[in-house]
NUGUTI-290166 format. One line per 4 residues: number of its first residue (from 1); their letters; for each residue x, z, y negated of C-alpha. Coordinates in steps of 0.5 Angstrom, whole numbers. Each point is the difference from the previous one (the first is absolute). Layout:
<nodes>
NUM	A	X Z Y  ... $
</nodes>
This chain:
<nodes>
1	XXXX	-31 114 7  -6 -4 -3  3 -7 1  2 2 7 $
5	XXXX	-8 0 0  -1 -7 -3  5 -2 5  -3 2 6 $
9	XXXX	-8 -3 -4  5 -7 0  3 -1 7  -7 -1 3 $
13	XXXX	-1 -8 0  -6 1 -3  3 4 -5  6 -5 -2 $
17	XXXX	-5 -6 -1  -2 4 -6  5 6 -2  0 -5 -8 $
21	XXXX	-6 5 0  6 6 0  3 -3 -7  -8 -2 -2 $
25	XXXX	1 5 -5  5 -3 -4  -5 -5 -3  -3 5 -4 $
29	XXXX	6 2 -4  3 -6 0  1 -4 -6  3 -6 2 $
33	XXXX	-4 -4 -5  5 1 -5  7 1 3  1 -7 -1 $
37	XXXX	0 -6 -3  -5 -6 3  5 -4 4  5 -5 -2 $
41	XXXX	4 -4 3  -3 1 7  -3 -5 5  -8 0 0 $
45	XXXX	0 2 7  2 8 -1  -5 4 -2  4 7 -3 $
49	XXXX	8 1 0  3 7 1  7 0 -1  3 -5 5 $
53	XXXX	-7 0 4  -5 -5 -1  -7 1 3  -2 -8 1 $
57	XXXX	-7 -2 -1  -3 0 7  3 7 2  -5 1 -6 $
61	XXXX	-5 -3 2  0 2 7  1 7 -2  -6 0 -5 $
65	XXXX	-5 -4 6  2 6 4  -2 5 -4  -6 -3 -2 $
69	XXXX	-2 -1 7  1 8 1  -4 1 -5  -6 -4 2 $
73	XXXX	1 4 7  0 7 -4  -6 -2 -4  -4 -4 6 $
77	XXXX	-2 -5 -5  3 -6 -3  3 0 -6  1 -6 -5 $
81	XXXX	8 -2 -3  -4 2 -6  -2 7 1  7 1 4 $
85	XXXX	4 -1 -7  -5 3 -3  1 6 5  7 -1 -3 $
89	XXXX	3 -2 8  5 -6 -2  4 4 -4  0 7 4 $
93	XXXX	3 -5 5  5 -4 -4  2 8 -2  2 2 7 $
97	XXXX	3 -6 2  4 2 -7  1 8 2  2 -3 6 $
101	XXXX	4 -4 -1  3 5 -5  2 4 6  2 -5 5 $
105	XXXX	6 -1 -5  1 7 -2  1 1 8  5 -6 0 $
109	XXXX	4 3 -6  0 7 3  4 -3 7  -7 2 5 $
113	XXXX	-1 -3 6  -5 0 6  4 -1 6  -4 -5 6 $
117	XXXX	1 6 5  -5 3 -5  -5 -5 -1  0 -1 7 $
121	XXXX	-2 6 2  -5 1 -5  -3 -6 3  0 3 8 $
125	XXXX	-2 6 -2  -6 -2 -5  -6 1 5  -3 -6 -3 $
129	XXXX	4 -4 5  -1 3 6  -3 -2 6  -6 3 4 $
133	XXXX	6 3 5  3 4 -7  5 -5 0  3 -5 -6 $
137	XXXX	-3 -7 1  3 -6 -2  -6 -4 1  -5 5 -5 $
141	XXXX	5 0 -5  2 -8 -1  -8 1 0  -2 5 -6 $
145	XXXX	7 -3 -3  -5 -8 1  -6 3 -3  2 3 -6 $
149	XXXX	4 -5 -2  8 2 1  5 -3 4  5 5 4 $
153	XXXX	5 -2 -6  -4 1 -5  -3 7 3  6 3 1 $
157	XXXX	3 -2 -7  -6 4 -3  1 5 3  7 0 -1 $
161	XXXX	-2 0 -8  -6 5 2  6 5 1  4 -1 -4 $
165	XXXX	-5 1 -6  -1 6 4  6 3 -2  1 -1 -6 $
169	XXXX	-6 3 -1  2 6 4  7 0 -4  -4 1 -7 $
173	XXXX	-6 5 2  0 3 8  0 7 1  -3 1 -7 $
177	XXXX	-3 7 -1  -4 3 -5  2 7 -4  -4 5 1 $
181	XXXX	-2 1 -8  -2 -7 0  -4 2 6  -3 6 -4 $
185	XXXX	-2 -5 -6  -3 -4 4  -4 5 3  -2 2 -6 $
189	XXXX	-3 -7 -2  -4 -1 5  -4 8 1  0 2 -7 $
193	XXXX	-6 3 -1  -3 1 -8  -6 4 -2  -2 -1 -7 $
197	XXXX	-6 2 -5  -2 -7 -4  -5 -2 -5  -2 -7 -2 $
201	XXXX	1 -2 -7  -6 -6 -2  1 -5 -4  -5 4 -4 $
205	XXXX	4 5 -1  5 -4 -5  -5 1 -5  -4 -5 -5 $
209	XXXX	5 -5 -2  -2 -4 -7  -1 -7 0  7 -4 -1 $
213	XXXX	1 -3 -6  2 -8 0  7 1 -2  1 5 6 $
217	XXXX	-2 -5 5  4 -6 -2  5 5 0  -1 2 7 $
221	XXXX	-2 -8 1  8 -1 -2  3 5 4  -4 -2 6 $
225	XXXX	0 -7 -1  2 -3 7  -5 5 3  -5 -5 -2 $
229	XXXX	3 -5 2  -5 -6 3  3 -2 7  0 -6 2 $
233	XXXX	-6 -3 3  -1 -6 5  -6 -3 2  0 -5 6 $
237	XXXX	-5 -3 5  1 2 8  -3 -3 6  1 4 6 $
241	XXXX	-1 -2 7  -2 6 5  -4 2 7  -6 3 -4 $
245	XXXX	-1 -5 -5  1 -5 5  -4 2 5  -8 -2 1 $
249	XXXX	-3 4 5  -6 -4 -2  3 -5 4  0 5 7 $
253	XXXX	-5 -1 4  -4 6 4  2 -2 6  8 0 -1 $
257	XXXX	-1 7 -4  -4 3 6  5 -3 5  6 4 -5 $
261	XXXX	-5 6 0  0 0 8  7 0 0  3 5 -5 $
265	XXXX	-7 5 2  4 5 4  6 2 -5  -4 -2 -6 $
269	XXXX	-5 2 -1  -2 4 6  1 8 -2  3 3 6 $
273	XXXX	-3 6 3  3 7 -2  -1 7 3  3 7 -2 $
277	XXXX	2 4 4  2 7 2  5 3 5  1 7 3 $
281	XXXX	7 0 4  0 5 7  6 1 4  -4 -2 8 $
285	XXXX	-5 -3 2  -4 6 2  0 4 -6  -3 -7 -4 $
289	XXXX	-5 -1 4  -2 8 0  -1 -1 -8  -4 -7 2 $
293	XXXX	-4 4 4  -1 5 -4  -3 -5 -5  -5 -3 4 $
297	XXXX	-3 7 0  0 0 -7  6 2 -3  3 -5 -6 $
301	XXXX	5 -3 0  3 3 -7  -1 7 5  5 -2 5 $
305	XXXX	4 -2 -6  -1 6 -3  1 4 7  7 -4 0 $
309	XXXX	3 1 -7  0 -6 -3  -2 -2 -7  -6 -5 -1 $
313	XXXX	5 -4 -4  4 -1 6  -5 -3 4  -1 -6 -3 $
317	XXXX	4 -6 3  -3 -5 -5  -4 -5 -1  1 -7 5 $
321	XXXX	-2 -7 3  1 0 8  6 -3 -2  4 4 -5 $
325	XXXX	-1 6 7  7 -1 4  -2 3 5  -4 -3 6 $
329	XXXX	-3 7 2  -2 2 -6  -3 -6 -3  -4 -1 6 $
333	XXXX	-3 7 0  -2 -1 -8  -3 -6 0  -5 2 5 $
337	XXXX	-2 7 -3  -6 0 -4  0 3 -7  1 6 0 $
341	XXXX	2 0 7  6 4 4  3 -4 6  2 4 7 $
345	XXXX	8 2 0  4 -7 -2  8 0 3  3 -2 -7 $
349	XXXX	8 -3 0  1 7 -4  -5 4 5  -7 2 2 $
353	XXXX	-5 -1 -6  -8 2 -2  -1 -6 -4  -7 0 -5 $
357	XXXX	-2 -6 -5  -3 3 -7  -2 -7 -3  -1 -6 3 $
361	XXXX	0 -6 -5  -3 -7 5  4 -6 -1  -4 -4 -5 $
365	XXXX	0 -9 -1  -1 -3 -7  -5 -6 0  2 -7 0 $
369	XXXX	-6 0 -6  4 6 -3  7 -4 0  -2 -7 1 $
373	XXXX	3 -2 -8  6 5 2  2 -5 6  -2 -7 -4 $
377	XXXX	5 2 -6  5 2 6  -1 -7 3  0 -4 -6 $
381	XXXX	6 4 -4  4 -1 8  -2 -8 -1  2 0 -7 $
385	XXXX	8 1 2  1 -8 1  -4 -2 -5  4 4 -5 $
389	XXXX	6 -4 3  -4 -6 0  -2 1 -7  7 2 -3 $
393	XXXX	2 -6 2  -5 -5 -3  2 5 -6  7 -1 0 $
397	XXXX	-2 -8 1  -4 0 -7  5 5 -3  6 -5 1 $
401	XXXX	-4 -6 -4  -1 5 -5  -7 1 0  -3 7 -4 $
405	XXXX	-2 6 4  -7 -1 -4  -1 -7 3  3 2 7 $
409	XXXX	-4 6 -1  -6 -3 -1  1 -6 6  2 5 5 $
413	XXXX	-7 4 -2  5 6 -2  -1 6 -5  5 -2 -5 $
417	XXXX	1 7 -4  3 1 -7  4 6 -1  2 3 -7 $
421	XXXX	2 1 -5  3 5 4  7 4 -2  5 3 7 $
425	XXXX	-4 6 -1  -6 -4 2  -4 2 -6  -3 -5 -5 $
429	XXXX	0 0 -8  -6 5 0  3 5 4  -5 -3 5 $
433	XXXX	3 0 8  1 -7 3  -3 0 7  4 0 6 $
437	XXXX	4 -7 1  1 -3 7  6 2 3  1 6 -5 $
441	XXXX	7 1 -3  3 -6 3  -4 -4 -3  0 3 -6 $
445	XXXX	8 0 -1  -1 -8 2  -4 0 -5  5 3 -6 $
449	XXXX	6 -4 3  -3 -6 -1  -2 -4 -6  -5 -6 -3 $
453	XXXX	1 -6 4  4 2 6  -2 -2 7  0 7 3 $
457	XXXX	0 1 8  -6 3 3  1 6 1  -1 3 8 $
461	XXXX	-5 6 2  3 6 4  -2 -1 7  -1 -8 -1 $
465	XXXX	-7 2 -3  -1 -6 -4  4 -3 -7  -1 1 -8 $
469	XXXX	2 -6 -5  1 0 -7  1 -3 -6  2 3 -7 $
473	XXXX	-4 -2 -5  2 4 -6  5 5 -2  -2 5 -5 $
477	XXXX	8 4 -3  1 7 -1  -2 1 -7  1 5 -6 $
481	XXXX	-7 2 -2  -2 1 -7  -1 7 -3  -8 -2 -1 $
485	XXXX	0 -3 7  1 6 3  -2 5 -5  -4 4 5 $
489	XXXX	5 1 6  5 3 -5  -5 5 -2  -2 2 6 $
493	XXXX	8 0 2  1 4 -7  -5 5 1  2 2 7 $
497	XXXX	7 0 -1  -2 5 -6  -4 3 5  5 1 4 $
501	XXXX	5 3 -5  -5 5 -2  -1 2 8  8 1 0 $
505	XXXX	1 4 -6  -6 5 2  3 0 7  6 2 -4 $
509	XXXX	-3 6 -3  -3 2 6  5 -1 4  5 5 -5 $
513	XXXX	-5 5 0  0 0 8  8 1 0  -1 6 -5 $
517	XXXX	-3 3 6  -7 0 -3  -6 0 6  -2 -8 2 $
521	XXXX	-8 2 0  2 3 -7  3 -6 -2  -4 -5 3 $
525	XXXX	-6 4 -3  3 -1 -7  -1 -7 1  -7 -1 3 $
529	XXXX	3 -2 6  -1 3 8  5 3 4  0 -3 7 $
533	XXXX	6 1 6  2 -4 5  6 3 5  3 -3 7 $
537	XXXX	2 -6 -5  6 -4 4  5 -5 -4  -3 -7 2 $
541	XXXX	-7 3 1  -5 -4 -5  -8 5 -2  -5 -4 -3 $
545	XXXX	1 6 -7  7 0 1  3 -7 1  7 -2 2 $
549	XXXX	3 0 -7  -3 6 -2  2 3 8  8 -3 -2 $
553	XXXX	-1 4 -6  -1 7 2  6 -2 6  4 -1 -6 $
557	XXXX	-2 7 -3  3 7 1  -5 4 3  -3 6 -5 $
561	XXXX	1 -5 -5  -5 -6 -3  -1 -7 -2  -5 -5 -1 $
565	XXXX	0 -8 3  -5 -6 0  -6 0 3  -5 -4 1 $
569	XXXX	-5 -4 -5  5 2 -7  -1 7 2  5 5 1 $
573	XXXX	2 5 6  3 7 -3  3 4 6  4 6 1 $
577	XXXX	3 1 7  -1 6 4  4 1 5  6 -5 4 $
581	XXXX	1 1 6  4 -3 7  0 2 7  7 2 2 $
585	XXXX	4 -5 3  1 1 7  5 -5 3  -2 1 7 $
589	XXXX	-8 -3 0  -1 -7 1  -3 -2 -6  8 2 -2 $
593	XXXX	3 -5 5  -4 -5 -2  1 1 -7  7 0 2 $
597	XXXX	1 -6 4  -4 -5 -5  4 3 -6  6 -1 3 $
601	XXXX	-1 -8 2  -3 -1 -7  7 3 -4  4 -3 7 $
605	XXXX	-3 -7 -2  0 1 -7  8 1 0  -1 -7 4 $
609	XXXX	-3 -2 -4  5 1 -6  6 -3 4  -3 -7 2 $
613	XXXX	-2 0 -7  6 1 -3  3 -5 6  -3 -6 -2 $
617	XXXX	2 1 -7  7 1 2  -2 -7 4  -4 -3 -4 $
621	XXXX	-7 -3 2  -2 -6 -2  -8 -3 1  -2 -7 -1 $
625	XXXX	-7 0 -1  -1 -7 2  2 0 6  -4 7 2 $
629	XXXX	-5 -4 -3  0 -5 5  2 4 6  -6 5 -1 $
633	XXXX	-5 -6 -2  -2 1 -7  -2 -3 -6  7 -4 -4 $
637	X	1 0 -7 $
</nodes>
């Protein structure tokens, strides 16, 4: 069953430490954030509480560090506790630590129980613990258990849990098969095929369209009015720290930067040679030197290629460095031919070879002269790191006495930068686009978080690259805007709209016509309009004349029959659809069992999915978000 195979993933050590990730799909579709009220009536020490189970703050807290350790190795980069909230971590691990808790008491109340003979065995049987000798080591598994944190109690109760949530979950959807009707359908979602003939309807084809009265667009103005709507607008001063503005490479000398340049010649900026090279393969050594013989008197090695049957396009072994060839014997004899040259017989590790290299591409070194500024700015943004520490904290020291960032800017020789009037959508008032900000969407999402006069705190880049300050030195609200203010957007909006309405109800005469049976080229003729078709077109496939909505459309529509959709730029996209077909459905083919075995884990997850849902409404689930707040480090109301 599948959740037989979920329990063997999870009895490695390895495998235990992370079977949360199991559950790691609950925290899409849980809405956990409004089964419950906020917390009343509990200590400050506990973070959420499901049913009688309270999960405590520093469970949290050691839960949440975990995960965002993990992420930092997946990722290879460092991640800032901004940019993991804003990646949503800490509430997708206070959601498994909820789901979990859901099903620790799930399998509390169904009687389940782990017995200690089962979870010794598990442990004496995990490969993990044992020896060189392929024994259980007492000594290795006392050391993994140090290293990740667990004493032996702490081990064997989470393994305990680990099993039971297994369990359960296998009581609600192991052994999940999926009917073949809904096999067939989703055959047909994923390889139907359409053929269609379509034409494109131009705005212009809506016809002349008079001048609108004034009535009419303080009619359309009225109707619409929130449509033109200003947004709010915030105007505010940054000062950003970072290794490029930091950095002076005026400031290395020439000595350190050819000392740099030395160091990094061989593996920056040093191309390695590389050679093509050609092989034909010989059952012995006899017959490869009779066709190196051969060659020597005049025949070509595409000759001998020829003579053996292979295609030209089965000689080449690529293109290499000495060190991308594996094998010895046949690095060597490469990269002593000249170009062109065909080597004496070579005892490969798959059999004799003639080896021939077509290109020679010599190893070539960049100049110092060429890179010499590249090296500098290097040199300077590497020192720039500890100045930036240095100054932030000369910053922060000027910020606590309340200094202005222009006054701080101005005594730290730093560009102080005034941004906005800027809406959310990074627009200003003329419809002219702000430049990017420092720190992009963080900063921008402190900015409209924040208020005039507040002390915000700086703002730390990804991967310690510097920090970004600002103040908020004007706020301009959302407004209604009068009809005369924005006279021309309402009329530029009104004659599309009226474009559009044309569009369609020609469309619609078009489209009749089609179903009545009368020819496309006919049809499309009639209106000025020129014929195209477009076949082989699959359900989630986009074209650069058929968009995706215009393809979901024609998916939408019987075959034989017509329609029209959207296109691009206020035109029109009239179609008829040709032809629909689906490959048959063969249920042996790997591509079915694959299509089966991920459909069956989604519905098996999705039926899980439902039920701890609806025992943590029975249970009840209540956050306290000052408490998560604290556990996971952000910002208190």
């Amino acid at each position: 069953m599948m959740m037989q195979g979920i329990r063997k993933a999870g009895q490695g050590f390895l495998g235990k430490l992370v079977i949360a990730v199991m559950f790691g799909f609950l925290i899409i579709s849980f809405a956990i954030w409004g089964v419950g009220d906020i917390f009343r009536g509990y200590g400050r020490n506990e973070v959420a509480k499901v049913g009688k189970v309270e999960i405590g703050v520093e469970q949290m807290r050691s839960a949440y560090q975990n995960d965002l350790q993990n992420l930092i190795r997946q990722q290879r980069r460092q991640i800032s506790p901004e940019m993991a909230r804003a990646l949503g971590l800490d509430r997708q691990v206070l959601s498994r630590l909820v789901s979990e808790a859901t099903l620790d008491q799930t399998a509390q109340g169904m009687g389940l129980a782990v017995s200690d003979e089962t979870i010794r065995n598990l442990i004496f049987d995990d490969p993990v613990f044992r020896d060189a000798s392929g024994q259980f080591s007492a000594a290795r598994f006392n050391e993994l258990l140090r290293s990740n944190g667990y004493s032996e109690q702490s081990y064997v109760a989470l393994q305990r849990a680990t099993i039971l949530r297994q369990q359960v979950a296998e009581l609600i959807s192991g052994g999940f098969t999926v009917p073949v009707a809904l096999q067939e359908i989703g055959n047909r979602l994923r390889n139907e095929k359409r053929a269609v003939t379509f034409a494109r309807m131009p705005a212009s084809a809506a016809g002349k369209i008079a001048a609108p009265t004034q009535e009419q667009l303080k009619s359309f103005y009225d109707d619409r009015k929130v449509a033109f709507r200003a947004p709010e607008y915030r105007t505010a001063a940054i000062l950003a720290i970072t290794a490029d503005a930091v950095a002076d490479p005026a400031k290395v000398t020439e000595d350190e930067a050819k000392a740099r340049y030395e160091a990094l010649k061989a593996q920056r900026f040093t191309t390695q040679e590389t050679r093509t090279v050609e092989q034909i393969p010989f059952p012995t050594a006899e017959e490869a030197q009779a066709a190196k013989t051969k060659i020597d008197g005049g025949e070509t090695f595409d000759e001998i290629a020829t003579e053996r049957n292979i295609a030209f396009k089965d000689l080449t072994l690529g293109t290499f460095t000495r060190d991308q060839i594996f094998d010895p014997a046949v690095r060597e004899a490469a990269f002593a031919l000249e170009q062109g040259g065909v080597s004496a017989p070579v005892t490969s590790a798959f059999g004799v070879v003639l080896l021939r290299v077509t290109k020679v591409d010599p190893a070539h070194v960049r100049p110092y002269d060429e890179v010499a500024e590249e090296v500098k700015k290097e040199i300077a943004t590497g020192r720039a790191a500890s100045l930036i520490s240095e100054l932030h904290d000369k910053i922060e020291d000027e910020r606590a006495s309340a200094k202005p960032l222009a006054e701080i800017a101005k005594q730290f020789n730093l560009t102080l930068r005034s941004a906005g009037p800027m809406s959310q959508g990074m627009t200003r008032p003329d419809g002219a686009q702000e430049e990017p900000l420092p720190g992009g969407d963080a900063t921008l999402r402190a900015i409209f978080a924040s208020d005039i006069g507040v002390d915000n705190e700086a703002i730390r880049l990804p991967q310690n690259a510097g920090y970004v300050w600002f103040d908020i030195s004007k706020i301009d609200p959302s407004r209604d805007r009068g009809f005369d203010e924005v006279k021309a957007e309402v009329e530029a909006q009104w004659r599309a709209d009226e474009t559009a309405t044309r569009l369609a109800a020609k469309a619609r005469e078009l489209v009749q016509a089609l179903d009545k049976g009368e020819a496309f080229a006919t049809v499309a003729a009639s209106a000025g309009l020129t014929a195209e078709t477009a076949i082989g077109i699959g359900r989630q496939e986009q074209r650069p004349e058929l968009p995706g909505n215009v393809v979901t459309q024609i998916f939408g529509t019987a075959a034989g029959k017509a329609g029209s959709a959207a296109g691009a730029e206020g035109s029109r996209i009239l179609f008829k659809v040709d032809s629909a077909t689906v490959p048959p459905y063969v249920r042996t083919t790997q591509e079915a069992d694959n299509f089966v075995r991920l459909l069956s884990t989604n519905l098996s997850e999705g039926l899980l999915l439902q039920y701890v849902a609806e025992r943590q409404a029975k249970l009840g689930v209540r956050i306290n978000e000052a408490a998560f707040r604290s556990a996971t480090g952000g910002a208190q109301n």
